[in-house]
C-alpha positions in Angstrom: -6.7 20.1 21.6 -9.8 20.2 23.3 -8.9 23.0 25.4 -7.4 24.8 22.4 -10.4 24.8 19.5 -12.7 26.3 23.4 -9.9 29.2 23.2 -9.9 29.5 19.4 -14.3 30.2 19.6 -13.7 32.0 22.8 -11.4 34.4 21.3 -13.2 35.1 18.0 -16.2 36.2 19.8 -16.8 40.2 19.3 -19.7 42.6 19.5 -19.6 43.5 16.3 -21.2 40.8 14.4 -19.6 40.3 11.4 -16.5 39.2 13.2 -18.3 36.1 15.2 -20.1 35.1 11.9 -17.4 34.7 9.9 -15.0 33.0 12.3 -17.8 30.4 13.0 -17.6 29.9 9.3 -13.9 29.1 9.7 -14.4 27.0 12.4 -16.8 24.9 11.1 -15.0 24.5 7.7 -12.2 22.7 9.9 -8.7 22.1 9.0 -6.2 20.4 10.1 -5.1 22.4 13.8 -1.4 20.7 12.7 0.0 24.4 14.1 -1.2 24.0 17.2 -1.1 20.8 17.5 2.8 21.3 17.1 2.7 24.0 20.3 1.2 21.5 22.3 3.1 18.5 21.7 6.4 20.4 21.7 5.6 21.5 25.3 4.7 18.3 26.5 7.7 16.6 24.7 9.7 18.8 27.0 8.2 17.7 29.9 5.7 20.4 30.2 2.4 19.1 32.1 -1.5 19.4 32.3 -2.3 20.7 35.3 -4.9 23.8 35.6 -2.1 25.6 36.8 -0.3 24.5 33.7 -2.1 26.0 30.6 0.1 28.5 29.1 0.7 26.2 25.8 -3.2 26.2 25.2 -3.6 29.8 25.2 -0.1 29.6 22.8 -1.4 26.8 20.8 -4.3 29.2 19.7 -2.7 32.0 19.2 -0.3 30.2 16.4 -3.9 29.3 14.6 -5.2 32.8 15.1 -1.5 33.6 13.1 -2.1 31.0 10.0 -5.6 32.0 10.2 -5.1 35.4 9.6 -2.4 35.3 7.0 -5.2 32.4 5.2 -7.3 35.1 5.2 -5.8 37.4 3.2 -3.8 35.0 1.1 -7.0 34.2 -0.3 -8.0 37.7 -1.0 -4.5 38.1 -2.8 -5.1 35.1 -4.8 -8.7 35.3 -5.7 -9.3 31.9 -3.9 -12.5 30.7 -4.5 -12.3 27.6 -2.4 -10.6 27.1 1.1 -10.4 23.5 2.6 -13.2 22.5 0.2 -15.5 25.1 1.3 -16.3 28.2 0.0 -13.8 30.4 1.0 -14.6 33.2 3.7 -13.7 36.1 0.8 -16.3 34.3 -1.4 -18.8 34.6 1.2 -18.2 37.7 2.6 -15.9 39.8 0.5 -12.6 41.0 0.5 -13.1 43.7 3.0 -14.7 41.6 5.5 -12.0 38.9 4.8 -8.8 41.5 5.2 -10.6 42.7 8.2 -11.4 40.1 9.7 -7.9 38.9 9.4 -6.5 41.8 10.8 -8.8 40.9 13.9 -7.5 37.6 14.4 -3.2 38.9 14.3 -4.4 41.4 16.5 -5.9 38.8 19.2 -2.8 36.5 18.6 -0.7 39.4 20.2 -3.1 40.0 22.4 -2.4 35.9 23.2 1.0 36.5 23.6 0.8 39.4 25.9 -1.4 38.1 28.2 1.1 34.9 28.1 3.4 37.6 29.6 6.9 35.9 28.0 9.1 38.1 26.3 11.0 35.4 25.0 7.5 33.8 23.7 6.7 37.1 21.8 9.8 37.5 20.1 9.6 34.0 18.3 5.8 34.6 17.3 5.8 38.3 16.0 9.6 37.4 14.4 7.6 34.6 12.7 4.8 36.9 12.0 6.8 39.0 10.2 8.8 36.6 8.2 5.3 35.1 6.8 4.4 38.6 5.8 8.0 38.7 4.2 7.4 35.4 2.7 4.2 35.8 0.7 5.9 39.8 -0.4 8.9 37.5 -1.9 6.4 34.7 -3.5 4.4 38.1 -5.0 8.2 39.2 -6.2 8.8 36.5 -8.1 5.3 35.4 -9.3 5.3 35.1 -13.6 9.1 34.7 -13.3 10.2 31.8 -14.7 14.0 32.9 -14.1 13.3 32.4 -10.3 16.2 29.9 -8.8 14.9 27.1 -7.0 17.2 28.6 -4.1 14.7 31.8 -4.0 11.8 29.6 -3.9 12.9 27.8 -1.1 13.2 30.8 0.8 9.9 31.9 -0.3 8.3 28.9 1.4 10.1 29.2 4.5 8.9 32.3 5.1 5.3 31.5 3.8 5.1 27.9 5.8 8.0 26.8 7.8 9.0 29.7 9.7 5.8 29.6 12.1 5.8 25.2 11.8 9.7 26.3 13.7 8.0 29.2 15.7 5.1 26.9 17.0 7.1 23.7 18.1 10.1 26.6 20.0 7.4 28.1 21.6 6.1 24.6 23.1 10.2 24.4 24.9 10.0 27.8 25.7 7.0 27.5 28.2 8.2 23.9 29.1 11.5 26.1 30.4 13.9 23.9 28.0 15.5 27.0 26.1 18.9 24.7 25.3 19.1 21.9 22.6 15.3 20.6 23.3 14.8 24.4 21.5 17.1 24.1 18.7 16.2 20.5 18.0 12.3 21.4 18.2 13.0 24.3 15.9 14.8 22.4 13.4 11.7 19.9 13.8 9.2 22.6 12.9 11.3 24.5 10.0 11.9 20.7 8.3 8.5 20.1 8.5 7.3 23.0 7.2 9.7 22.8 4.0 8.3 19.3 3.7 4.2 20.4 4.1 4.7 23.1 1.4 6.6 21.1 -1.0 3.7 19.0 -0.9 1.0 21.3 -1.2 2.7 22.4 -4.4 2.9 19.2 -5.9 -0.6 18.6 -4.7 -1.4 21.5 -6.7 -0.8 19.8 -10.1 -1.3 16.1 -9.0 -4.2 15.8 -6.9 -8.3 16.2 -7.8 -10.3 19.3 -6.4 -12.2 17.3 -3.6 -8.4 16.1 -2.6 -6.9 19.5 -2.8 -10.0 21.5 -1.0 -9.1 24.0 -3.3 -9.5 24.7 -7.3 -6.8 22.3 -8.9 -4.4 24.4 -10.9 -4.5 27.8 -8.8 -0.9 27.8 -8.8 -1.0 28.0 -12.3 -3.3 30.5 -13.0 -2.2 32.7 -10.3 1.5 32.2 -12.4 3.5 31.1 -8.5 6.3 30.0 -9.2 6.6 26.3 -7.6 9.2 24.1 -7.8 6.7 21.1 -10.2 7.1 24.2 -12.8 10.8 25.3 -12.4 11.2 21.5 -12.8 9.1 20.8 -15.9 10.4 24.4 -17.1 13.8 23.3 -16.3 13.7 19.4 -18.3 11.4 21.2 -21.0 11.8 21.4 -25.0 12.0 25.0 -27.2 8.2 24.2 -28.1 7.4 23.1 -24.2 9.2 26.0 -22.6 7.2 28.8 -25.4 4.1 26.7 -23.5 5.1 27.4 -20.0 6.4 31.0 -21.3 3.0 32.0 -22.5 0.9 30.6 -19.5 3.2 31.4 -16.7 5.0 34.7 -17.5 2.1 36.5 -20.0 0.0 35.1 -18.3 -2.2 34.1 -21.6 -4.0 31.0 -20.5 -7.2 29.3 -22.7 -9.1 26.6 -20.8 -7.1 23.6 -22.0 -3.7 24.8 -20.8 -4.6 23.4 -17.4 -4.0 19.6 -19.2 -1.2 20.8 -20.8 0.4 21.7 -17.7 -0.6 18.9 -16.1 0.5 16.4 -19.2 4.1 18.3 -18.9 4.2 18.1 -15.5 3.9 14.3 -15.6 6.0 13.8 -18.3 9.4 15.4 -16.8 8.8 13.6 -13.2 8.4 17.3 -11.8 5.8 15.7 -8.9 8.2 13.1 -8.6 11.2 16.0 -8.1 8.9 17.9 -5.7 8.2 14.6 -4.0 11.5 13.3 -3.3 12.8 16.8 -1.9 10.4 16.7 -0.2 10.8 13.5 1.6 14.9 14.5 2.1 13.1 17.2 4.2 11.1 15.1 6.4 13.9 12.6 6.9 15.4 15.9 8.7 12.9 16.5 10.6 12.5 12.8 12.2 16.6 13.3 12.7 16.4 16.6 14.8 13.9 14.3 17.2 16.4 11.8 18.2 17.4 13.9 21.2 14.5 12.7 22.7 13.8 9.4 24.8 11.5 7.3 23.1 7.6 8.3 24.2 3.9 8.7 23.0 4.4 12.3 21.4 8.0 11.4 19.6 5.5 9.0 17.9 2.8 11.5 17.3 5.4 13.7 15.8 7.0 11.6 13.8 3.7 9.9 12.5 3.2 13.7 11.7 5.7 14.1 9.3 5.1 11.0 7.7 1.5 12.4 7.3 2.9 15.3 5.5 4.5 13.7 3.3 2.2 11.0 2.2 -0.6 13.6 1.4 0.0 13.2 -2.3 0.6 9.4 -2.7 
């Protein structure tokens, strides 16, 4: 990991100045490196080792965060975001512009990652991924103020949003580690679970967690009108009175200051957090299952302890 955040400065540097000063500003406002994190793991789950002459999962590792980076980036220009990981959010600070820009920067080094990583196999699974992110938040856009959306749809909006690169980043880790049979497959089914899991989460956190929690504005789902499943849930187990409510807010987007309680007073009182939750949780007992291929070691536990981290964000 070490390795990995040297590559992720190393590779934001630029002559142009703008682009160095705003990626320190991501650097320093953290996160979690769980993408990466996945890459490296994966590889050396599959027996890949740490050699000098064996670093091509570092230089993969950060290009998956130059990926989520970038599509952060923009998500938060889409959204308005004010806050990002409890920080200001780079948009905030320097405009949407710089912040698209920027962004575009960062994909473009990713590729430039996964060229110099000279796998074709390698670039297929990250620029299919990049895509289907792209496709992802285009689908979440589609349905946004819907209140119609089928939970099915909204699934499939966060797998393209979240899970698809959590699956890219853990195949990529067997691809380099040469183990392209069912270390792949289970890895990938690792990552997508995962994924579903982390995002399921995050919604719920959305509704059910304070600001300094969250590191973002509590109840930007709701004024943004995204369609999550806590919503479709309350929406679903709602009265006449409470659906006019989520009617209003969510697909006319009328909202006064004190719908924010209300929506959070629903919410609690048809177990949607608890819904999300337990869906949630179905997913990550998935992801532990696709591990047992695997002998017992160090980094099954670091995965595993991974999920149950995902999971337990919001209790």
């Amino acid at each position: 990991m070490q390795a990995c955040n040297q590559a992720i400065i190393d590779r934001m540097q630029s002559s142009v100045p703008l682009i160095p000063q705003l990626g320190a500003h991501l650097v320093a406002a953290g996160g979690k490196r769980l993408r990466p994190l996945l890459t490296l793991a994966s590889a050396r789950l599959c027996g890949y080792g740490h050699t000098p002459e064996q670093q091509r999962h570092v230089g993969l590792a950060a290009c998956v965060e130059f990926i989520h980076t970038a599509t952060l980036l923009h998500d938060d220009v889409v959204d308005e975001s004010a806050l990002r990981r409890g920080a200001a959010s780079a948009n905030a600070l320097f405009g949407n512009k710089a912040s698209v820009l920027v962004g575009d920067f960062l994909f473009a080094r990713s590729f430039q990652l996964m060229t110099a990583d000279g796998s074709l196999e390698v670039m297929s699974i990250l620029s299919e991924a990049s895509a289907t992110i792209a496709e992802g938040e285009v689908l979440q856009m589609s349905t946004q103020n819907d209140l119609s959306t089928p939970v099915e749809r909204y699934l499939t909006v966060i797998h393209g949003k979240t899970a698809a690169l959590f699956a890219a980043a853990c195949r990529v880790g067997a691809v380099v580690a040469g183990k392209e049979g069912a270390e792949e497959k289970a890895l990938e089914s690792f990552g997508t679970n995962l994924g579903m899991a982390f995002q399921l989460v995050d919604d719920a956190l959305d509704y059910a967690a304070d600001q300094q929690t969250l590191g973002k504005t509590v109840g930007d789902d709701l004024r943004e009108g995204k369609i999550t499943l806590p919503v479709l849930a309350a929406y679903g187990a709602a009265s006449p009175q409470e659906r006019a409510f989520w009617e209003r807010v969510i697909e006319k987007n009328e909202q006064t200051p004190d719908d924010l309680p209300t929506a959070l007073s629903l919410i609690e009182k048809t177990g949607a957090i608890e819904i999300t939750l337990a869906r949630a949780a179905a997913y990550a007992d998935r992801a532990v299952a696709a591990l047992e291929i695997f002998p017992e070691s160090e980094l099954k536990t670091l995965l595993i302890r991974t999920v149950t981290y995902a999971v337990n964000r919001a209790r």
